[in-house]
C-alpha positions as CSV (number, residue, x, y, z in Angstrom):
1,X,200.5,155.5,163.2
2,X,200.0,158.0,166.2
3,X,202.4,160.9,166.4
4,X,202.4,159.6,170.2
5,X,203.2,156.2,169.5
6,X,207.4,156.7,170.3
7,X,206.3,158.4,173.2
8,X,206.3,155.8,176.1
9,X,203.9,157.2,179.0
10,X,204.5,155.3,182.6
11,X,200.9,155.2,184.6
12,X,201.3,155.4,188.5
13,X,198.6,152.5,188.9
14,X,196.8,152.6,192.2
15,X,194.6,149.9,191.4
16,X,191.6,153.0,191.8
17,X,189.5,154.2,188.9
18,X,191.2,157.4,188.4
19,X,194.5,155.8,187.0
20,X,192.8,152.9,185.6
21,X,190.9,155.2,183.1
22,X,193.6,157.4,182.9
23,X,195.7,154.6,181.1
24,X,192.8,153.7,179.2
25,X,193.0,157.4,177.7
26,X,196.8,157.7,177.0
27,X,196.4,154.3,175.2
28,X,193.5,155.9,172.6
29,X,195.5,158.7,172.4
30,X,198.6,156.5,171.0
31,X,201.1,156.8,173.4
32,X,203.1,153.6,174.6
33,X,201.7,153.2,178.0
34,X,202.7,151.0,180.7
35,X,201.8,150.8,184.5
36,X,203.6,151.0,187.8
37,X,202.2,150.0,191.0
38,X,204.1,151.6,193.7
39,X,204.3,149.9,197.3
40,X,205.1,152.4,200.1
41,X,204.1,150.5,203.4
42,X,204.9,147.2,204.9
43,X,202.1,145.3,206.4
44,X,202.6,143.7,210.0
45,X,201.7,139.8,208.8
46,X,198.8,139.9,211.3
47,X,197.2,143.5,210.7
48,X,193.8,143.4,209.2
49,X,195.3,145.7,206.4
50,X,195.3,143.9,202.9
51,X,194.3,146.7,201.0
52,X,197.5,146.8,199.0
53,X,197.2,143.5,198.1
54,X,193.6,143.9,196.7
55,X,195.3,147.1,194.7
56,X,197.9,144.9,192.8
57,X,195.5,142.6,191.9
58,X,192.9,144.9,190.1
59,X,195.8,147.3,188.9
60,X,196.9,144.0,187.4
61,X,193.4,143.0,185.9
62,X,193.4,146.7,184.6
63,X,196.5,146.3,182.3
64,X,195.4,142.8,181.2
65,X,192.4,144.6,180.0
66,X,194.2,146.8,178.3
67,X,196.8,144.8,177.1
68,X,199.7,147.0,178.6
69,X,202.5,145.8,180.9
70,X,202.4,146.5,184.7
71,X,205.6,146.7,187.0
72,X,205.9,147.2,190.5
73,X,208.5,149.0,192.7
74,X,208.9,148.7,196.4
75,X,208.9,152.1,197.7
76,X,208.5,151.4,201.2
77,X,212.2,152.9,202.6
78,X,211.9,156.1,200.9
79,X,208.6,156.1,202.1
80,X,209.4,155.4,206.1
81,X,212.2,158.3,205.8
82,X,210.5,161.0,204.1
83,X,206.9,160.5,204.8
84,X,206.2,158.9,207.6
85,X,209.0,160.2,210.2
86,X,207.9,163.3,209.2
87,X,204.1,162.6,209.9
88,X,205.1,161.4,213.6
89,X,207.6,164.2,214.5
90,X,204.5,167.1,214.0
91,X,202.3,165.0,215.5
92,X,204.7,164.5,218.4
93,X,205.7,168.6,218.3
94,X,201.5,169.1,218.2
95,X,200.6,170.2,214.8
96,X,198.4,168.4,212.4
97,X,200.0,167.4,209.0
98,X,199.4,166.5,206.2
99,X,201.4,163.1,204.9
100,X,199.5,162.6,201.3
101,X,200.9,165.9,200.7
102,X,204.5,165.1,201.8
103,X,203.6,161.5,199.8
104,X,203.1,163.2,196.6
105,X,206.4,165.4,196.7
106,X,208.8,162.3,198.2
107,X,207.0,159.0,196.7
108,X,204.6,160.3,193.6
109,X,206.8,162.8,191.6
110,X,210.0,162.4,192.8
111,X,210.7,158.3,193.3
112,X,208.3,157.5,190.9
113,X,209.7,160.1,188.3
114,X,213.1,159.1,188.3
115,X,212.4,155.0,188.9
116,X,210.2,155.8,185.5
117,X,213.1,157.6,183.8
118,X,215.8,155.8,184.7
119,X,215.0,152.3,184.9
120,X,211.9,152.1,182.7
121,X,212.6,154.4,180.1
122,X,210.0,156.5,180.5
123,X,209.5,159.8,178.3
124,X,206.6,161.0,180.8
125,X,204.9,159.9,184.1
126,X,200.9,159.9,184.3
127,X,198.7,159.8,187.3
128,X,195.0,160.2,187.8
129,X,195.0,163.4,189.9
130,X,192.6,165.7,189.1
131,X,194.7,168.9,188.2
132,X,195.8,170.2,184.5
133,X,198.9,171.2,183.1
134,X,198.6,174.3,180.5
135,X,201.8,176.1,179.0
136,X,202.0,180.0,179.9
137,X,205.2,181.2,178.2
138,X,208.1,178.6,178.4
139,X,206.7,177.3,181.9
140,X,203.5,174.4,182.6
141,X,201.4,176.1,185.1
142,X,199.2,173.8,187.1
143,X,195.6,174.7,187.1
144,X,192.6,173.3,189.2
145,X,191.2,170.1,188.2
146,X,187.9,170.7,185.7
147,X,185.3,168.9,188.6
148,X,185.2,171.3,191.5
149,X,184.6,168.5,194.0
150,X,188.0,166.3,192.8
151,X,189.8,169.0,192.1
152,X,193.1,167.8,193.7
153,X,195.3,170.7,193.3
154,X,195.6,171.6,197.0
155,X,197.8,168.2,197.6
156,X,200.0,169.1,194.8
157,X,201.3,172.3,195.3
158,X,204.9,171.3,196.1
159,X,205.3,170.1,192.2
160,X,207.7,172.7,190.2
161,X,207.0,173.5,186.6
162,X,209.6,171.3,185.9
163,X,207.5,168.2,187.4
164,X,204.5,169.4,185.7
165,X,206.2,169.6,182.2
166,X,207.3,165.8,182.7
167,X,203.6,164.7,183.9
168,X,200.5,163.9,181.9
169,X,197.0,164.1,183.7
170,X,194.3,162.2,181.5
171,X,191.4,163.0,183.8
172,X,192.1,166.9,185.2
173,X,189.9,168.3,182.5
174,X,186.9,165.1,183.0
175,X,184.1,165.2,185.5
176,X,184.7,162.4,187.9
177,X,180.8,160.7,186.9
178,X,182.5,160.8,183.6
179,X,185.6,158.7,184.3
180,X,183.3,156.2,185.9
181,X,181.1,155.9,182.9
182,X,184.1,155.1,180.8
183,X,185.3,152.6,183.0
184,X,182.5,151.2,183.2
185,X,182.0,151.3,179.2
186,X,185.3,149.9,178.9
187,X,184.5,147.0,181.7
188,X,187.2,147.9,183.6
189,X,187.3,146.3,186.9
190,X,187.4,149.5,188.9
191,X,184.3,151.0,187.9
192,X,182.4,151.1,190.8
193,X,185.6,151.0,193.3
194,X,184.9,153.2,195.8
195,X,187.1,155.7,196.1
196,X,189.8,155.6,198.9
197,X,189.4,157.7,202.1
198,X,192.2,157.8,204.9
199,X,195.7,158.0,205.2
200,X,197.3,155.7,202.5
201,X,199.4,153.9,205.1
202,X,196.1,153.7,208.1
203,X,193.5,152.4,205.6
204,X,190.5,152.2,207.5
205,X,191.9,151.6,210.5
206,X,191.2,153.4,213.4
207,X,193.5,156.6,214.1
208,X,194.1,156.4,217.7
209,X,194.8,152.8,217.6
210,X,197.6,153.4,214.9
211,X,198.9,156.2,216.3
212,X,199.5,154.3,219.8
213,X,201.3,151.7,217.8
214,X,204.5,154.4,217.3
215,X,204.1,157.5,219.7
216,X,203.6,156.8,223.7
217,X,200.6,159.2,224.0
218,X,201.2,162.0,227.4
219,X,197.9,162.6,229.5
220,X,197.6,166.0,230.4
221,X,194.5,168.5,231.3
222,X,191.6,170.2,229.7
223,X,191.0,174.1,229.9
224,X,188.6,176.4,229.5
225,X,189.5,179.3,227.9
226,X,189.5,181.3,231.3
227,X,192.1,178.6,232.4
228,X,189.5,176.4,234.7
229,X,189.8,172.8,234.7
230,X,187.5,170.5,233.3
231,X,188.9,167.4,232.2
232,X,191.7,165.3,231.2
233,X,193.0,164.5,227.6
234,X,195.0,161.2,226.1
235,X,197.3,162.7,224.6
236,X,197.1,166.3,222.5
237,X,197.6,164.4,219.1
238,X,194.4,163.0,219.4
239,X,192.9,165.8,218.6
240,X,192.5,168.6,216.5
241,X,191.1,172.3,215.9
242,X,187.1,172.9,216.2
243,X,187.1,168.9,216.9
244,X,183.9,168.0,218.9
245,X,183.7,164.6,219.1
246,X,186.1,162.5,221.7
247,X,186.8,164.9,224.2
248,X,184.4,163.1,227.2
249,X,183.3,166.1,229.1
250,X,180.1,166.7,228.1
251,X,176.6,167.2,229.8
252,X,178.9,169.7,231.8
253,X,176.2,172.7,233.5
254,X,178.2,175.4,234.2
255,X,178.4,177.8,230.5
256,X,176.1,178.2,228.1
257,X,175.0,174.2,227.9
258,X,176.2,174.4,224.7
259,X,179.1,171.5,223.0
260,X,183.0,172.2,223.8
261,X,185.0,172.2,221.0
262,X,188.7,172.6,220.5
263,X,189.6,175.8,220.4
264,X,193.9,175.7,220.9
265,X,196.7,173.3,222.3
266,X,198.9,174.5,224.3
267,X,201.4,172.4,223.9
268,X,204.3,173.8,226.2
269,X,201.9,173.0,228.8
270,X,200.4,169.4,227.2
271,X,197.3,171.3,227.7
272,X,194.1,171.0,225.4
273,X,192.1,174.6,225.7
274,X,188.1,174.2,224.9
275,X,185.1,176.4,224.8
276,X,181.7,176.4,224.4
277,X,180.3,176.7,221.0
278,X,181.1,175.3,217.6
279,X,181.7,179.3,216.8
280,X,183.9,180.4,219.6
281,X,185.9,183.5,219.1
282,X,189.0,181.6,220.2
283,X,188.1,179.4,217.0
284,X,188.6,182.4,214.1
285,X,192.0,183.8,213.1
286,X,192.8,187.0,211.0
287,X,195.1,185.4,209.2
288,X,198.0,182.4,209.2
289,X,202.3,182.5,208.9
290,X,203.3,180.2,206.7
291,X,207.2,178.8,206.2
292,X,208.5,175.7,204.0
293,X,207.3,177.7,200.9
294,X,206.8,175.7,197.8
295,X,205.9,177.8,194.5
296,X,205.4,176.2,191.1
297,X,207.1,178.6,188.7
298,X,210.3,178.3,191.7
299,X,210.2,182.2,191.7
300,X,207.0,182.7,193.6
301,X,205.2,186.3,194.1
302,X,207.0,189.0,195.2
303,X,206.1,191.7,197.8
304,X,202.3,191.5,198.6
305,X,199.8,190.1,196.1
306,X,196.7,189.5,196.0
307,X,195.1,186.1,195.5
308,X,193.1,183.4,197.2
309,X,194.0,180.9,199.8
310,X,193.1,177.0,200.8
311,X,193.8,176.4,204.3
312,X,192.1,172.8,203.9
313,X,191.2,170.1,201.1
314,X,187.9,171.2,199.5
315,X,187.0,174.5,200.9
316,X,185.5,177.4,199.3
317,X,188.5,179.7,198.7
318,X,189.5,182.5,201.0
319,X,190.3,186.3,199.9
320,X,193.1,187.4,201.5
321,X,196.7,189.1,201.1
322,X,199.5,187.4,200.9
323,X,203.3,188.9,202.0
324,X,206.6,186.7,201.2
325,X,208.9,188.5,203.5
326,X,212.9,187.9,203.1
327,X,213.2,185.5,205.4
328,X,211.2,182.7,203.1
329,X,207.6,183.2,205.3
330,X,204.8,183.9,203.9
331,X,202.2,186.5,206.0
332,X,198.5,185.7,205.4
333,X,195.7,188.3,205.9
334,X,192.2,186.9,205.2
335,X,189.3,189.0,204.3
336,X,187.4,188.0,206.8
337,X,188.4,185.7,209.4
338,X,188.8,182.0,209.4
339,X,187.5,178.9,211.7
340,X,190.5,176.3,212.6
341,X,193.1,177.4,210.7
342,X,195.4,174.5,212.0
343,X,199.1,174.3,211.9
344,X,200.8,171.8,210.1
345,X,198.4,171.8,207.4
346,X,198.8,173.0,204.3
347,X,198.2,177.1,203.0
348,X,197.7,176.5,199.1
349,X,197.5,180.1,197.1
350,X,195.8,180.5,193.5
351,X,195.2,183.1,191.2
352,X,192.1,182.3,189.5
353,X,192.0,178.9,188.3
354,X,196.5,178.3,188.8
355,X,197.8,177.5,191.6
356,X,200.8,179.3,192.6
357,X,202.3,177.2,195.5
358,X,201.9,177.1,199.0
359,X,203.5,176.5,202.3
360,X,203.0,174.8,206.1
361,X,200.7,177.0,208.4
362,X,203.2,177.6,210.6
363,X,201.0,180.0,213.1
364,X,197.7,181.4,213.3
365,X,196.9,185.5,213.5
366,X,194.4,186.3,215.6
């Protein structure tokens, strides 16, 4: 017998190929593994979006397959407070956030952890993020998924050590072609599932049609950035930083001729400011203030350290100083400056291949 096999392992089954393989894994390795398929959003009964129910059904196939149990838990409440009025108030106060992030602190690893303790049993919680947990000293550091282009560390960084020590990832350390290939050598029904792009609670709907469901949108002008009028706007949370498309006042003559872009929102006014050029000055910051500071080890860096930054999912990393003042924000100075730094996205810091933590971009410093 397996020195894992009194070990019981709960899967967060999304019905994707990530976790599907993932529980294929645990289950060579020994462990007693079941699956959980979370539900965090009600459907209306006549909205075109029945991608949950498609999920169930292969997360279900999956464990028959495997010959493992699945449950399901109706996360939907927890999910409405704690996720989703929080993705409409920063919309509505004009910032641009970042709800899988806030998903995977409320729903992922805190719901799901203690629904898997308490009422499953569980011993760990798995999930098919690609990130990997190493021991440093007494503490699990988190450390950037092994396939550069899944790496998924940048929407975890509000997991403590103490999450991390509680959490297997099967697939951090596999190349994403890889865990396809297995699926696929194990006939697993996900195989060639592509994988899923959007908000978890929009699908593939469109934004702007979602958004109008829940927030009245406010009209207000465009700007240039010398303060000239030159169109009107539906609403400022439409749009976002060094966003081209959408904004219906092209083929203007006077400038350069060349595309506006978002450059800033003014949102004291309800006033979108544009300019000409997808590299406007008005574009680039110096650096980024930072508040709502998460840091895996709980202590974080002290004083000013050096380190590398993420200011979005899947860019190159970003040189830069960081200063944690006393007052629990974080000061940013990049290397060299940065195009649409946004706020109410996410700042994620690393050193190397760990991540330390991160924080909401609170501010820009131009």
């Amino acid at each position: 017998m397996s020195e894992n096999s009194h070990i019981k392992v709960i899967v967060g089954m999304s019905g994707g190929v990530d976790s599907s393989v993932s529980a294929y894994l645990l289950k060579q390795q020994g462990y007693q593994v079941e699956g959980l398929f979370m539900k965090n959003w009600e459907e209306d009964d006549n909205d075109e979006y029945c991608a949950a129910a498609e999920d169930l059904k292969d997360a279900q196939a999956v464990c028959d397959k495997l010959g493992i149990e699945l449950h399901t838990v109706n996360f939907a409440a927890e999910y409405w407070d704690n996720v989703f009025e929080y993705f409409l108030a920063e919309y509505k106060a004009g910032r641009t956030p970042n709800p899988d992030i806030m998903c995977n602190k409320e729903i992922k690893f805190k719901a799901f952890l203690e629904f898997a303790a308490q009422a499953l049993g569980a011993d760990y919680i798995a999930t098919g993020h690609y990130v990997r947990r190493e021991k440093r000293g007494d503490k699990f550091v988190m450390c950037r998924g092994l396939d550069d282009n899944k790496d998924q560390s940048y929407f975890l960084y509000t997991l403590s050590h103490e999450h991390i020590a509680q959490t297997l990832f099967p697939v951090g350390d596999i190349a994403k072609p890889e865990v396809r290939r297995i699926a696929e050598e194990q006939d697993l029904i996900t195989h060639d599932k592509k994988d899923s792009t959007g908000i978890c609670f929009i699908g593939e709907r469109k934004f702007k049609d979602f958004l109008q469901k829940f927030l009245p949108a406010q009209p207000g002008k465009i700007e240039d950035t010398d303060g000239n009028e030159v169109g009107e706007h539906e609403g400022l949370m439409y749009h976002t930083l060094g966003q081209r498309k959408g904004l219906l006042i092209g083929g203007m003559k006077e400038g350069s001729g060349e595309p506006w872009y978002v450059v800033d929102k003014d949102v004291d006014r309800n006033v979108l400011v544009v300019g000409q050029g997808k590299d406007h000055p008005r574009l680039y910051s110096n650096g980024l203030n930072a508040n709502q500071l998460h840091w895996v080890d709980r202590e974080g860096p002290k004083g000013t350290t050096r380190c590398t930054v993420k200011t979005r999912y899947r860019q190159e990393d970003i040189s830069c100083t960081l200063l944690v003042g006393e007052d629990g924000m974080a000061r940013v100075l990049f290397d060299e400056p940065q195009k649409a730094v946004t706020p109410g996205q996410s700042a994620v810091f690393y050193a190397d291949e760990v991540c330390l933590g991160g924080g909401i971009i609170d501010s820009v410093i131009k």
